[in-house]
C-alpha positions as CSV (number, residue, x, y, z in Angstrom):
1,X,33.1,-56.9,-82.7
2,X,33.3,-54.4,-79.8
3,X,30.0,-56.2,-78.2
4,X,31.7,-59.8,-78.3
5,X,34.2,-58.6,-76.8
6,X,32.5,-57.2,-74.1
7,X,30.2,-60.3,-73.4
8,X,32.9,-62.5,-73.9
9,X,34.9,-60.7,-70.7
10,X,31.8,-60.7,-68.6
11,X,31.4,-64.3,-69.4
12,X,34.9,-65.4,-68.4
13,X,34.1,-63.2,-65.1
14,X,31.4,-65.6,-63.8
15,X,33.0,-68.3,-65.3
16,X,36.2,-67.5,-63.0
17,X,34.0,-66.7,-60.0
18,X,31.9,-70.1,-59.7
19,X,34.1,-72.3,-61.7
20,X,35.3,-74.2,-58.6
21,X,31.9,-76.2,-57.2
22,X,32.7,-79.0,-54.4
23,X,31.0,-82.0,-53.8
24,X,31.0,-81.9,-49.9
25,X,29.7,-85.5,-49.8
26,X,33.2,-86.8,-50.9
27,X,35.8,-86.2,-48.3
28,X,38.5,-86.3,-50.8
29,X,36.8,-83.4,-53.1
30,X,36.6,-81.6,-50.1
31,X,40.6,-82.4,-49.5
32,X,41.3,-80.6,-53.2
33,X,38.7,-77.5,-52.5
34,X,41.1,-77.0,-49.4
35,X,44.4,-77.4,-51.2
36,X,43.0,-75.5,-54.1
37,X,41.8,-72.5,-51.7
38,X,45.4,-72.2,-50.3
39,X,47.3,-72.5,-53.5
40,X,44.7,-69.6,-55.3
41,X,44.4,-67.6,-52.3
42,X,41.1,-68.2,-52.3
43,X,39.1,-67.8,-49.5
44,X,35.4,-68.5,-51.7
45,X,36.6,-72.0,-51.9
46,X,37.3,-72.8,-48.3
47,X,33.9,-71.0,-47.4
48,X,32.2,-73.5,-49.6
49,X,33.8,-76.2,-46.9
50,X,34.2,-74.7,-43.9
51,X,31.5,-74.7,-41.1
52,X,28.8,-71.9,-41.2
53,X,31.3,-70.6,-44.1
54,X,33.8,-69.1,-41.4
55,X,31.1,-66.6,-40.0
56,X,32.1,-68.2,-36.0
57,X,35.2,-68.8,-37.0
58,X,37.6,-68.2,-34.1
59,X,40.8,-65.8,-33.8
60,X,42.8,-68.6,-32.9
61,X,41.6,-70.8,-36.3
62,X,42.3,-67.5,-38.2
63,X,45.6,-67.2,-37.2
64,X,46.5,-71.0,-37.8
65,X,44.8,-70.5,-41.3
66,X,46.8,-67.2,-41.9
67,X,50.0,-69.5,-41.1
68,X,48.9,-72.2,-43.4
69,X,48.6,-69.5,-46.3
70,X,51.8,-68.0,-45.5
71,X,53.0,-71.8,-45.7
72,X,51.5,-72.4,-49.4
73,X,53.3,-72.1,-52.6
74,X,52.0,-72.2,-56.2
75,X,53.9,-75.4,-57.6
76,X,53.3,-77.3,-53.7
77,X,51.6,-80.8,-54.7
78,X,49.8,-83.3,-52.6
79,X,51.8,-86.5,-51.9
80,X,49.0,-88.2,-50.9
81,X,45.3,-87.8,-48.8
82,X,43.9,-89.8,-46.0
83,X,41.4,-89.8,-43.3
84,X,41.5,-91.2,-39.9
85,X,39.5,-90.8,-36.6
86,X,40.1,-90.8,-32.6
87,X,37.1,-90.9,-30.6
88,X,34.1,-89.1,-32.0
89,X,36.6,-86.7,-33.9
90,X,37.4,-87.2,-38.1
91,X,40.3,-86.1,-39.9
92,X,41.3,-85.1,-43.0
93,X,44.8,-85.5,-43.6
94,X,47.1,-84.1,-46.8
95,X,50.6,-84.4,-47.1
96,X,53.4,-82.2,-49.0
97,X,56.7,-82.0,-49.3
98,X,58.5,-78.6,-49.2
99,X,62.3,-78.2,-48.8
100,X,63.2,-81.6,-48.4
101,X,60.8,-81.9,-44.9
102,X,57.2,-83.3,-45.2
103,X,54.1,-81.7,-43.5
104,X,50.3,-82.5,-42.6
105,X,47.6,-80.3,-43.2
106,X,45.0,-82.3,-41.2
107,X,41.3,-80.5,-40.9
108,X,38.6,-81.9,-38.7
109,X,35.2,-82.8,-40.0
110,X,31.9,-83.8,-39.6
111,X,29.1,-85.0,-41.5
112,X,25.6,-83.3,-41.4
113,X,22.1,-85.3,-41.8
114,X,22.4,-85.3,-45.4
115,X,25.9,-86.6,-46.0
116,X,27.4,-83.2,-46.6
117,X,30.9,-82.4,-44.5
118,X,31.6,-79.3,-42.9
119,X,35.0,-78.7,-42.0
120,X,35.9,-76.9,-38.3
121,X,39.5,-77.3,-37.6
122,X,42.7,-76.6,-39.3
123,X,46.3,-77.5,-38.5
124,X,49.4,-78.1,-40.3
125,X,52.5,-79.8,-38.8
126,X,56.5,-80.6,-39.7
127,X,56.6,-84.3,-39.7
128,X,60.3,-84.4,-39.7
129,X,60.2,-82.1,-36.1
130,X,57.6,-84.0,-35.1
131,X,59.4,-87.3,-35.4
132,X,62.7,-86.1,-33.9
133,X,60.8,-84.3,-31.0
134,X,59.3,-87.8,-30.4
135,X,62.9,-89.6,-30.7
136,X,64.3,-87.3,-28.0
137,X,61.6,-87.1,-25.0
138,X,60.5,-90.3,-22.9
139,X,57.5,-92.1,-23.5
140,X,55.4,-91.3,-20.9
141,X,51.6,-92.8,-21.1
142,X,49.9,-90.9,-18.4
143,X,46.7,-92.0,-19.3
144,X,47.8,-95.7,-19.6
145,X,49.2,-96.3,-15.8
146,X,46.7,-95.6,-13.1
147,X,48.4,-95.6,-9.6
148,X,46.1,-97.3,-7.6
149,X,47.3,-97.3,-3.7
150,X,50.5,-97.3,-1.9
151,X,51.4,-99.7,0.8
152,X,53.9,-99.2,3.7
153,X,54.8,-101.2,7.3
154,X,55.9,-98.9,10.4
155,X,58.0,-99.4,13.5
156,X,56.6,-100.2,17.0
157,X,55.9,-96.4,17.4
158,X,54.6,-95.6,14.4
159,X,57.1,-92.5,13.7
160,X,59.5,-94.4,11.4
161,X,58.6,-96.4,7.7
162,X,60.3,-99.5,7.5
163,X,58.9,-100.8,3.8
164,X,56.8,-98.7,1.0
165,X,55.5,-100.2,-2.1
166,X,53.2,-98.7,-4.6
167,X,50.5,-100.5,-6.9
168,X,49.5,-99.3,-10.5
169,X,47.9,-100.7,-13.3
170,X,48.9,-101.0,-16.5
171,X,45.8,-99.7,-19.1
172,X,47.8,-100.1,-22.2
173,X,47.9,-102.4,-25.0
174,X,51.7,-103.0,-24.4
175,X,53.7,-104.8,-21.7
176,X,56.2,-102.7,-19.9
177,X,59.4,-104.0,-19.1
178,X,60.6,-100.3,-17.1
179,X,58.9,-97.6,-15.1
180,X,60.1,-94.3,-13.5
181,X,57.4,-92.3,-11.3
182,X,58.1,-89.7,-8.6
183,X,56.0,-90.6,-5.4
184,X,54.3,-87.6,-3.1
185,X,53.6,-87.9,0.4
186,X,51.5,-85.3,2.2
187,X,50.6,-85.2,6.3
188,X,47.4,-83.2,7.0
189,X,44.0,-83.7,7.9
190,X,42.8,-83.2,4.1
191,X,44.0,-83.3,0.5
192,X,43.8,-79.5,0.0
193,X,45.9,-78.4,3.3
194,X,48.3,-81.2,3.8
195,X,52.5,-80.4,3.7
196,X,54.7,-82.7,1.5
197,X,56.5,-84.5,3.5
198,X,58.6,-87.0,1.3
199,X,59.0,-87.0,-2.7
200,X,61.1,-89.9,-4.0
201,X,62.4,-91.0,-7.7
202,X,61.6,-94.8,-8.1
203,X,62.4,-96.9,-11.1
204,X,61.5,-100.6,-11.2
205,X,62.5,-103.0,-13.9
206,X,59.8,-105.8,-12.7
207,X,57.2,-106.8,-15.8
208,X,54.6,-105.0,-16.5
209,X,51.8,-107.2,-18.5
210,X,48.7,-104.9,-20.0
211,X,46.1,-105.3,-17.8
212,X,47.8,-106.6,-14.8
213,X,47.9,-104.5,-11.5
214,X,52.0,-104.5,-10.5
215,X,53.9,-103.5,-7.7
216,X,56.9,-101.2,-7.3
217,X,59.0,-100.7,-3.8
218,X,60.1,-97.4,-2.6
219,X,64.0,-97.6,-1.6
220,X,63.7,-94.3,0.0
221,X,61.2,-95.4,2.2
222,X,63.0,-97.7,4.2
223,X,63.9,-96.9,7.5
224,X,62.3,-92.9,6.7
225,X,61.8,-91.1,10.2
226,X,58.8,-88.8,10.0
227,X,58.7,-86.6,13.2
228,X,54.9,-88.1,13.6
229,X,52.5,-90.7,14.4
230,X,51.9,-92.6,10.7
231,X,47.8,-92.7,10.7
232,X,45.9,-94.1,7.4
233,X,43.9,-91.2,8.1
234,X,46.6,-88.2,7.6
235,X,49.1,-89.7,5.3
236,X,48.0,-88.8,1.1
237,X,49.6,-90.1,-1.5
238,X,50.0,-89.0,-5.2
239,X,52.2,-90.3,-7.9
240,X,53.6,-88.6,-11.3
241,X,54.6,-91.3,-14.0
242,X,57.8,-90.5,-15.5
243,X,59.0,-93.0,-18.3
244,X,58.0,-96.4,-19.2
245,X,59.8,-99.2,-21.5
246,X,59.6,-100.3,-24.3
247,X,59.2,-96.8,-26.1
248,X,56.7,-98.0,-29.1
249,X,57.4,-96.5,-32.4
250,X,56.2,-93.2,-33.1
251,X,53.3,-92.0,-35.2
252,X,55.2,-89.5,-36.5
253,X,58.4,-91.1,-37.5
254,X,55.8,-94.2,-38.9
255,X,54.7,-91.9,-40.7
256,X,57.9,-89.6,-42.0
257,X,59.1,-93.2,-43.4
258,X,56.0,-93.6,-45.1
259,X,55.7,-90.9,-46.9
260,X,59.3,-91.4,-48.2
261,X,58.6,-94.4,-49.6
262,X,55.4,-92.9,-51.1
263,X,58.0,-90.3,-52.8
264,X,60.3,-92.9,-54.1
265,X,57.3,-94.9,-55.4
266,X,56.3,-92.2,-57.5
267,X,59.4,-91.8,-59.0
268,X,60.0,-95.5,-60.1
């Protein structure tokens, strides 16, 4: 009796050891093997997913998967996974709810020649700060508005602006109705050494359609002594883009309300 007992325990020792085998060619096993590595404390599982099984791993992933662990609690559940991608990165995504506010766990991934997915990043977020965060800043595209040039007239001597109006392009998918950019002006014989020289606040409610090229005038431009000779060559210009309108809805808020509905779902 004494000897079944004995084999029996070593048994249930491998058994518990290499019970938990992922499929790494389904993106959605691998989304369990991570859940189920954070809710057992387990740090065999997410070795089994994670690139080069965490041997490069970096302090700063260390840390953000120490603060996922701390975030983990036995009886958390998944809501609900899904994937997404943005330029030549993939994403996992897994959402909970924990104390009435929903997070992401999102984890990066790629796929080797064989199929099999490697996981590199990890990151969790609070949708609910998120979302409110997003409500209470301005939208502010930077990459979707490319100033383009400035124009300006002079008086007889050359010392005094009489007009300025600057031209930018709208990249985005969306028409703007509103803009608000500060404009720079620099005097100096280069870039690097010139002296600013004028910095103005403009807002423009003229239409913005996506793709067009639109113009904007510069109030504070008008009848602006310098002190010197306005030349092409010494006058830079540089503009910061502020705010546009209409603020689309956010990503985050989309998907707060989302998830709520996911919640109530379940519960019909």
């Amino acid at each position: 009796m004494k000897k079944i007992l004995i084999i029996t325990a070593a048994t249930l020792l491998i058994f518990t050891s290499c019970q938990y085998s992922v499929d790494r060619t389904d993106i959605y096993n691998v989304g369990d093997a991570l859940h189920e590595s954070f809710i057992q404390k387990d740090t065999t599982i997410l070795k089994q997913v994670f690139v080069h099984q965490m041997d490069s791993i970096s302090k700063k992933q260390k840390d953000k998967i120490a603060e996922i662990q701390s975030f983990f609690k036995p009886d958390l559940k998944i809501i609900k996974m899904d994937t997404s991608s943005f330029w030549s990165w993939n994403w996992l995504n897994i959402y909970y709810k924990k104390s009435a506010k929903f997070y992401e766990l999102s984890a990066e991934y790629s796929r080797d020649s064989l199929g099999n997915i490697s996981v590199s990043n990890l990151y969790i977020e609070n949708i609910n700060e998120k979302c409110e965060s997003d409500l209470n800043k301005p939208y502010c595209p930077k990459n979707d508005v490319e100033f383009k040039r400035i124009s300006w007239t002079s008086d007889y001597y050359e010392k005094t602006f009489k007009s300025g109006e600057v031209f930018f392009k709208n990249n985005s998918d969306n028409d703007f109705n509103y803009i608000k950019f500060r404009v720079i002006l620099k005097n100096g014989t280069s870039q690097w050494s010139a002296e600013t020289f004028f910095n103005q606040t403009v807002e423009s409610y003229k239409p913005s359609y996506k793709g067009d090229i639109t113009s904007a005038k510069i109030p504070g431009m008008e009848n602006y002594y310098t002190g010197f000779k306005i030349k092409k060559d010494n006058l830079f210009f540089d503009a910061e883009l502020i705010e546009v309108l209409p603020k689309p809805e956010s990503s985050w808020c989309k998907k707060l309300e989302e998830l709520k509905d996911e919640i109530i779902n379940k519960s019909e």
